[in-house]
SEVOGU-631788 format. One line per 3 residues: their letters; for each residue x, y, z of N, C-alpha, C. Coordinates in pm, 1 decimal, always signed. Layout:
N
A = X/Y/Z/X/Y/Z/X/Y/Z | ...
***
This chain:
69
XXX = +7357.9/+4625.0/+13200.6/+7303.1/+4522.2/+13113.5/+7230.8/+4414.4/+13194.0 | +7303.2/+4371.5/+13302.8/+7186.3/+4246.5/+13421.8/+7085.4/+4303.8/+13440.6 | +7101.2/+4420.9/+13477.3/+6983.9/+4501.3/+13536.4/+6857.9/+4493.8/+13428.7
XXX = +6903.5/+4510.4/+13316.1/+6783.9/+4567.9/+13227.0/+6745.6/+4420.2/+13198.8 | +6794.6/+4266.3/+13195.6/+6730.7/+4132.2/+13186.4/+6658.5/+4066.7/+13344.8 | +6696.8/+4155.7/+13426.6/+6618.5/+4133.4/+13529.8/+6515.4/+4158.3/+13561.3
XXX = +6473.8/+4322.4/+13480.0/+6341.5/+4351.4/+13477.9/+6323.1/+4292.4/+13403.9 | +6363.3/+4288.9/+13243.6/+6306.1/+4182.7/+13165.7/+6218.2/+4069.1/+13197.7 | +6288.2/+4004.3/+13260.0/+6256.9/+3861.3/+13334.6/+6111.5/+3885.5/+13437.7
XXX = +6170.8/+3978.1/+13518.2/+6081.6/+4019.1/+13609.5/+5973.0/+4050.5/+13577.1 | +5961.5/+4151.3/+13479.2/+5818.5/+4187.0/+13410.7/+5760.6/+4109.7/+13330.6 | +5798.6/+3983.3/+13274.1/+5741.4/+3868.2/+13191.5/+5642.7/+3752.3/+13315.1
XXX = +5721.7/+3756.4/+13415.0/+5655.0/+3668.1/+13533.2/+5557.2/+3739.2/+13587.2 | +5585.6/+3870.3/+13631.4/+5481.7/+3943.6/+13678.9/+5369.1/+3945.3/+13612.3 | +5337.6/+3989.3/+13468.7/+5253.4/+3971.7/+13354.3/+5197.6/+3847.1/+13422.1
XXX = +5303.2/+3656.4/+13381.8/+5241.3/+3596.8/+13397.9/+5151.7/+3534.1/+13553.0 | +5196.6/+3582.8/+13619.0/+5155.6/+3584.3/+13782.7/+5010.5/+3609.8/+13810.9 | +4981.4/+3767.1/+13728.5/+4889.2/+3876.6/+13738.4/+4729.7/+3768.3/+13615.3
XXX = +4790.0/+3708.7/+13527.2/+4690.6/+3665.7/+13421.3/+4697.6/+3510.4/+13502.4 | +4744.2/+3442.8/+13569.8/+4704.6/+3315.2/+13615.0/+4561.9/+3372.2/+13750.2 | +4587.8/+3464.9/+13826.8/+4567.3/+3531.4/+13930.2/+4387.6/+3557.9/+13881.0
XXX = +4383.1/+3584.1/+13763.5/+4223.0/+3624.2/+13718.3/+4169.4/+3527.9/+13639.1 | +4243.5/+3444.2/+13610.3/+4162.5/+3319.7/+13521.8/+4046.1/+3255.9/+13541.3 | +4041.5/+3259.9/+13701.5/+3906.1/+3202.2/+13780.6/+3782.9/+3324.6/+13783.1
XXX = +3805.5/+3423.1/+13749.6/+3688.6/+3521.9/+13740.4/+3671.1/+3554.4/+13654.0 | +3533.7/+3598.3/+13623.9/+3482.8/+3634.1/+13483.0/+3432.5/+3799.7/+13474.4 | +3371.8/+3775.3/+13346.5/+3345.8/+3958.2/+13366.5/+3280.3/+3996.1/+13480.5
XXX = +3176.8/+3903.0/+13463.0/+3032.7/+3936.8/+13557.4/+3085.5/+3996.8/+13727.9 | +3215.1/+3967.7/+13772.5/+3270.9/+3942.5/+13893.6/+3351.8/+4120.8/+13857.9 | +3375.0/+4158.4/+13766.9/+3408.4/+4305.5/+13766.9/+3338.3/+4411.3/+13838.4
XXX = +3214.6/+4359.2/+13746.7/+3102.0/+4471.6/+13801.3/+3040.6/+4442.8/+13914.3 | +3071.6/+4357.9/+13998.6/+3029.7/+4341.5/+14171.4/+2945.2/+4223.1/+14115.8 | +2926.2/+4125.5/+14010.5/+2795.8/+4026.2/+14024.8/+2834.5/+3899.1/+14078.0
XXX = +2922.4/+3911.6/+14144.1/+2954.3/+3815.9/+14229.0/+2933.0/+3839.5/+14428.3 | +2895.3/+3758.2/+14451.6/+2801.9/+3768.9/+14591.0/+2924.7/+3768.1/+14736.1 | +3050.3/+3691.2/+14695.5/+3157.4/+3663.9/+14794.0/+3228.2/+3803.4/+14806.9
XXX = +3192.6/+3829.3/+14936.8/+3248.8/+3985.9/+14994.0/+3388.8/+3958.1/+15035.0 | +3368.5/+3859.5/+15142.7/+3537.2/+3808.2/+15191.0/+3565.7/+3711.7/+15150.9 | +3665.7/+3689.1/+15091.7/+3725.2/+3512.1/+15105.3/+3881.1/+3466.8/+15120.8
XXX = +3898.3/+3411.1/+15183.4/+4065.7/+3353.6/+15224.0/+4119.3/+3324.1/+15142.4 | +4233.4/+3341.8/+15110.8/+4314.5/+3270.8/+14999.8/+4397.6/+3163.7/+15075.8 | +4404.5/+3070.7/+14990.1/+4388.3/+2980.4/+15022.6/+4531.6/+2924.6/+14951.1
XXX = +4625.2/+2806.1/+15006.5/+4700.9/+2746.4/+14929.1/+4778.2/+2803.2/+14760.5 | +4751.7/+2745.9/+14658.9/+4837.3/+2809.2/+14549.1/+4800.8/+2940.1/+14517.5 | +4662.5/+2957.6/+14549.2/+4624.5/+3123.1/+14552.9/+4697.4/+3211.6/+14645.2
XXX = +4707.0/+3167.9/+14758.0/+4816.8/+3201.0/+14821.9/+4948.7/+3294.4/+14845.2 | +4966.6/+3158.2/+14791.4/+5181.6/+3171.4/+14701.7/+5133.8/+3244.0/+14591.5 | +5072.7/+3237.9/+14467.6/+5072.8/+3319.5/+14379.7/+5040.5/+3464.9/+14391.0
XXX = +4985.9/+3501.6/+14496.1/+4973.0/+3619.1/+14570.0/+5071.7/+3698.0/+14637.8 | +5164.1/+3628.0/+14679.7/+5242.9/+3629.8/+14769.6/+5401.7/+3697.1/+14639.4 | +5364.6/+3564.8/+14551.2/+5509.8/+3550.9/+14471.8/+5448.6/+3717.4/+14359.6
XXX = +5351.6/+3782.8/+14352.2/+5359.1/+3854.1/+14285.6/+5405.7/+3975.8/+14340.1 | +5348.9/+3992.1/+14474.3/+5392.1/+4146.4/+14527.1/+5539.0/+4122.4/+14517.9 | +5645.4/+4008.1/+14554.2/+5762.3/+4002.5/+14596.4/+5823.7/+4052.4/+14414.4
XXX = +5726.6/+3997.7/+14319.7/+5752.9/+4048.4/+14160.3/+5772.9/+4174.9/+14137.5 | +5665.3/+4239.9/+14193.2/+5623.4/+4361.4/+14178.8/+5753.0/+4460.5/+14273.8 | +5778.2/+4411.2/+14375.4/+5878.6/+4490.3/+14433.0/+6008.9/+4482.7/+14350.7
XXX = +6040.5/+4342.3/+14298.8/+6210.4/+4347.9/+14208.9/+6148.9/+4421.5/+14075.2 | +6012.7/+4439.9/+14018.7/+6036.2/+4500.6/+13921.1/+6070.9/+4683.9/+13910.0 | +5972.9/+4700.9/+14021.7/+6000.3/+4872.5/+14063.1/+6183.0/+4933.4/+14113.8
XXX = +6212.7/+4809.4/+14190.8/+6340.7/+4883.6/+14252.5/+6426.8/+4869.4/+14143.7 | +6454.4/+4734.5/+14009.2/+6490.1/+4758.6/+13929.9/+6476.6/+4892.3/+13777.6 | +6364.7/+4920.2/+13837.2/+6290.8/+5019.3/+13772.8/+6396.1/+5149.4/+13780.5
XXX = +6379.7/+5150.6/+13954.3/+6442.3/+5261.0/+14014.7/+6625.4/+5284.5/+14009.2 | +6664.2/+5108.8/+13982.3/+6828.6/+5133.4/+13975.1/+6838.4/+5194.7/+13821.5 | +6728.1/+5128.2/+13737.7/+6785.6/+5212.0/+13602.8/+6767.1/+5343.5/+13561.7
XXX = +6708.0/+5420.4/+13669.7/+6640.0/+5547.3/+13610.2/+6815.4/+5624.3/+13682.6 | +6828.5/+5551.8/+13818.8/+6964.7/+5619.4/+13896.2/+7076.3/+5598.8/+13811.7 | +7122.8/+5483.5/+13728.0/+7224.1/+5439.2/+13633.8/+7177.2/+5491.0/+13535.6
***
């Protein structure tokens, strides 16, 4: 039962992590019409980068304890 509110949890942040993460780009930036090849991330871009893969890992291994349970 923790397990299954952890992904819960987990997959609600991740969601919101992933939609703060693209707010600054628009369509036009899908299809390559944006000119910036490299760019640094920088400060809260950062951490929000950072805090999603670490999301993305508790959501899979929780993934993985419930498929084993």
């Amino acid at each position: 039962m923790i397990i299954d509110i952890i992904q819960l949890a987990s997959a609600i942040t991740l969601i919101i992590a992933i939609i703060l993460q693209n707010r600054g780009t628009g369509l036009g930036s899908a299809f390559g019409g944006e000119g910036n090849v490299y760019r640094a991330k920088r400060g809260m871009e950062k951490t929000l980068f950072h805090l999603t893969i670490v999301l993305a890992i508790i959501f899979f291994a929780t993934a993985i304890v419930n498929i084993i349970y």
